[in-house]
C-alpha positions as CSV (number, residue, x, y, z in Angstrom):
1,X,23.5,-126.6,152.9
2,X,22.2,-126.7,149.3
3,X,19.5,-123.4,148.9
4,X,15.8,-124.5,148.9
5,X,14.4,-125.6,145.2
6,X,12.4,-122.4,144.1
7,X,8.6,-123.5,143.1
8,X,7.0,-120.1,142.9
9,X,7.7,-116.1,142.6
10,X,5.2,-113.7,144.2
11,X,5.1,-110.7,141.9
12,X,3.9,-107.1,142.8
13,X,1.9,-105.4,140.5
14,X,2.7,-101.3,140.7
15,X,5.6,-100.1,139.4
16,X,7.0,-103.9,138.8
17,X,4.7,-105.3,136.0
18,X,3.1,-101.8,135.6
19,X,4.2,-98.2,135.5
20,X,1.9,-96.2,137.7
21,X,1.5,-92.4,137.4
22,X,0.2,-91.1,140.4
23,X,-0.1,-87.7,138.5
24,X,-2.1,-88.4,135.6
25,X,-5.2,-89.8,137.7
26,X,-4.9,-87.1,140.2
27,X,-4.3,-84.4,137.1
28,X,-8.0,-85.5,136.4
29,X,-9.5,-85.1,140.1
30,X,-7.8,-82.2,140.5
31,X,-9.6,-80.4,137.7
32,X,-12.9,-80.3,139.9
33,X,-11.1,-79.3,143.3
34,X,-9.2,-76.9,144.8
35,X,-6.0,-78.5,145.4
36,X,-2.6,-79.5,143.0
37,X,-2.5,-83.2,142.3
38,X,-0.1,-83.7,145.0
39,X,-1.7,-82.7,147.4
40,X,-5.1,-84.6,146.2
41,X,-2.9,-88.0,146.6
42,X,-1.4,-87.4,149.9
43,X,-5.3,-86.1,151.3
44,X,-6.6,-89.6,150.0
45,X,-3.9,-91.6,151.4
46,X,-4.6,-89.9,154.5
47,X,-8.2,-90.4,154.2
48,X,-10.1,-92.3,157.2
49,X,-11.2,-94.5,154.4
50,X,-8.1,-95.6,152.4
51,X,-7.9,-98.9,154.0
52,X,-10.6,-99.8,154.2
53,X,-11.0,-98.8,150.6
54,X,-7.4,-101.2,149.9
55,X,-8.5,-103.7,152.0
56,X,-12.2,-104.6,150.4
57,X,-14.6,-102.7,153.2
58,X,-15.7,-100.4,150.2
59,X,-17.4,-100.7,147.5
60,X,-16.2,-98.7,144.4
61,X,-19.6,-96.9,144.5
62,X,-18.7,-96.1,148.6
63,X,-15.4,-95.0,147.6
64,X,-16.5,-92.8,145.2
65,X,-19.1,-90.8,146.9
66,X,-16.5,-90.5,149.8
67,X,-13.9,-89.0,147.3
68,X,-16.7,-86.8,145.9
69,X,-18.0,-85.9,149.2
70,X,-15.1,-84.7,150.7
71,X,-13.1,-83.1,148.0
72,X,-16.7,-81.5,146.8
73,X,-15.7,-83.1,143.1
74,X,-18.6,-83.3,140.7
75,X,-18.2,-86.7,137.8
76,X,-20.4,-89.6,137.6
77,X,-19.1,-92.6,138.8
78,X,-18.2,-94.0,135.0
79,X,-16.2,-90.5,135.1
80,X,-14.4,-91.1,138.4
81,X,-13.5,-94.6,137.1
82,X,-12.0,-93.6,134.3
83,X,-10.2,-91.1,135.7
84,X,-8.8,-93.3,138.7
85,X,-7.5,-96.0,136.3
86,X,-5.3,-93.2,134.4
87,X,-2.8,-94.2,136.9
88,X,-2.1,-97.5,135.4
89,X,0.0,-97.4,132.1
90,X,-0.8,-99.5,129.4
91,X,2.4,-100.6,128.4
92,X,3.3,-103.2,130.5
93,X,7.0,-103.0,132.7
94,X,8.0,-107.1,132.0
95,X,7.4,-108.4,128.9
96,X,5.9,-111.8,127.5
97,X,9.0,-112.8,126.5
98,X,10.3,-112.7,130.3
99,X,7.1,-113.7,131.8
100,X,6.7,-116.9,129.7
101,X,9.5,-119.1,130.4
102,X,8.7,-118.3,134.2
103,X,5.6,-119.3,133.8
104,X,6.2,-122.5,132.3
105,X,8.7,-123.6,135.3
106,X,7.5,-121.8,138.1
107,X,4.0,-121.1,139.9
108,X,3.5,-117.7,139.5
109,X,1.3,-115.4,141.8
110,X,0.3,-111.6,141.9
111,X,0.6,-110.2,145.5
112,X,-0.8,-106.5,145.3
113,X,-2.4,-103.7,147.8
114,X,-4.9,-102.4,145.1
115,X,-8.1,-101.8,145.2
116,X,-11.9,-103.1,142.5
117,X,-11.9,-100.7,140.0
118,X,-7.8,-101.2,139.7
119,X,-8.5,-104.8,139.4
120,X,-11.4,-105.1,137.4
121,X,-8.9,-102.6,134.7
122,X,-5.9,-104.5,135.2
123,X,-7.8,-108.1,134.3
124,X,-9.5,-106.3,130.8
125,X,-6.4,-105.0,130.1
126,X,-3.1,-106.7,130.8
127,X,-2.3,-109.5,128.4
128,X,0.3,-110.4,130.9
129,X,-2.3,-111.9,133.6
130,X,-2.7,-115.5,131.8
131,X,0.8,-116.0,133.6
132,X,-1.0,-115.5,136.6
133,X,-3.1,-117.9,137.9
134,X,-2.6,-117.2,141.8
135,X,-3.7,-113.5,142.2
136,X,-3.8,-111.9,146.1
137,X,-5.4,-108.7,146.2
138,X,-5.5,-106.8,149.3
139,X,-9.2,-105.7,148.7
140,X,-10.5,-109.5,148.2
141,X,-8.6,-110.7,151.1
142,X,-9.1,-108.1,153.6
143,X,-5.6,-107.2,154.5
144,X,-2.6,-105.5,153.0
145,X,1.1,-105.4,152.9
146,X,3.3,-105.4,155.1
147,X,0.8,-107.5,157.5
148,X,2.4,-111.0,156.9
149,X,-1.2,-112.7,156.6
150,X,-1.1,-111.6,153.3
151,X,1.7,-113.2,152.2
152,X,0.2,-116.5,153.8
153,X,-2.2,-116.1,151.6
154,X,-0.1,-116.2,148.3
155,X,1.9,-118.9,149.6
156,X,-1.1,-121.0,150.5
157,X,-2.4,-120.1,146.9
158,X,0.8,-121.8,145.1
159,X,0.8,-124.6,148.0
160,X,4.3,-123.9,148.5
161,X,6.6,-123.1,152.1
162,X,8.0,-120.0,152.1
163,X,11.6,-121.1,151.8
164,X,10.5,-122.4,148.1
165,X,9.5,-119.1,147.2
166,X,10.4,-115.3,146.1
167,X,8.8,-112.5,146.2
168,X,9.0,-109.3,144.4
169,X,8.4,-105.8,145.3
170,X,9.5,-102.3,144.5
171,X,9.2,-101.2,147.9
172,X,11.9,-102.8,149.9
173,X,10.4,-102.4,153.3
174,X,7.5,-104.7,151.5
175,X,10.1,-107.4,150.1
176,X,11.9,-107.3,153.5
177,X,8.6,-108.2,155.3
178,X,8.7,-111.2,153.0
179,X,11.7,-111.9,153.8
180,X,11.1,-111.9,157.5
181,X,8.7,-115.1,157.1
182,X,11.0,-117.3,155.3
183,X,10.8,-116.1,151.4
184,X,13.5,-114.6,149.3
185,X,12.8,-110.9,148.9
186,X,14.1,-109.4,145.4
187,X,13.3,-105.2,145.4
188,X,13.0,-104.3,141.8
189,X,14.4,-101.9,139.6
190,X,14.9,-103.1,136.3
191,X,14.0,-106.3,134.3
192,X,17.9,-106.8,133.4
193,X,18.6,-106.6,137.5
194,X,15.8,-108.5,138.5
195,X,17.0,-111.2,135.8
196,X,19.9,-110.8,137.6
197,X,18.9,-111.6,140.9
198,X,16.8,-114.4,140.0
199,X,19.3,-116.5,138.8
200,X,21.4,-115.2,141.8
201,X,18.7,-117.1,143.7
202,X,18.6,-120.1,141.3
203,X,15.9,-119.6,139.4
204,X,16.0,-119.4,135.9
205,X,15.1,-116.1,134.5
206,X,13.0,-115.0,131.4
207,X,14.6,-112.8,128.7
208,X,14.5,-109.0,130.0
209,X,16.0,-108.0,126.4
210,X,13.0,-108.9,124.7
């Protein structure tokens, strides 16, 4: 049986279009608070707030005075947000040259667990989001991966089935959850692999060289 026609690829933001450094945004916090950067990230992923600071039931204003609150840290809120969008680097992972061609055959979508301020950054920032048109955020839709409603949501975006599209994802128990609902699951690495992969799956891929 011939392999469904790919119509769309669901990309991941962190650490596949963008290098994220965990360090450098918690290098900032940590400044004001007893505790290494390290351990700052793992106490905020722990938080009884995280999710519902991923999944939209925060605003960035709530989520600040919870950080500030409980880690006793003392910057205004233009301070914390500068500091929290350290973690994004600006030089983007994919270029425009790979992007572009994809864009032109395929309907591309973002699929991220991120959270306002990271998304209000990203848009401002990124050139790379005019490939974009479909964007899934966990914090607009009120859920986050692995939970497969919210890749429902990115295929419902493109208006595709799921066996007509790929997804993307440097966390392979993420691309695998894909994969469990019908799409093709691709766990990144590098642009060259991913290139790789892509036309593995028959879809033709941008120029990683570039």
């Amino acid at each position: 049986m011939a392999a469904a026609k790919v119509r769309a690829i669901i990309f991941d933001i962190g650490r596949v279009l963008v290098r994220i450094d965990v360090g450098r945004a918690m290098a900032g916090l940590a400044e004001n608070v007893a505790l290494t950067p390290e351990e700052l990230w793992s106490a905020l992923e722990k938080h009884p707030s995280w999710l519902d600071w991923q999944e939209g039931r925060l605003t960035p204003r709530d989520f600040y005075l919870s950080v500030t609150k409980r880690f006793g840290v003392t910057l205004t809120f233009e301070q914390f947000t500068e500091i929290w969008n350290r973690v994004l680097d600006p030089q983007p992972i994919l270029s425009e040259a790979f992007l572009a061609p994809l864009a032109k055959k395929y309907r591309l979508c973002l699929l991220s667990n991120t959270d306002p301020i990271h998304v209000a950054h990203m848009e401002s920032s990124y050139d790379f989001f005019r490939f974009f048109p479909h964007r899934i955020y966990s914090c607009a839709v009120g859920v986050s991966k692995p939970n497969p409603l919210i890749y429902r949501a990115a295929l419902r975006a493109c208006k595709v089935e799921a066996k007509n599209a790929i997804y993307i994802d440097d966390i392979a128990a993420y691309a695998e959850a894909a994969r469990r609902l019908g799409l093709a699951g691709i766990v990144f690495h590098s642009a060259e692999q991913l290139a790789e992969e892509l036309t593995a799956l028959g879809a033709e891929a941008g120029n990683f060289r570039a």
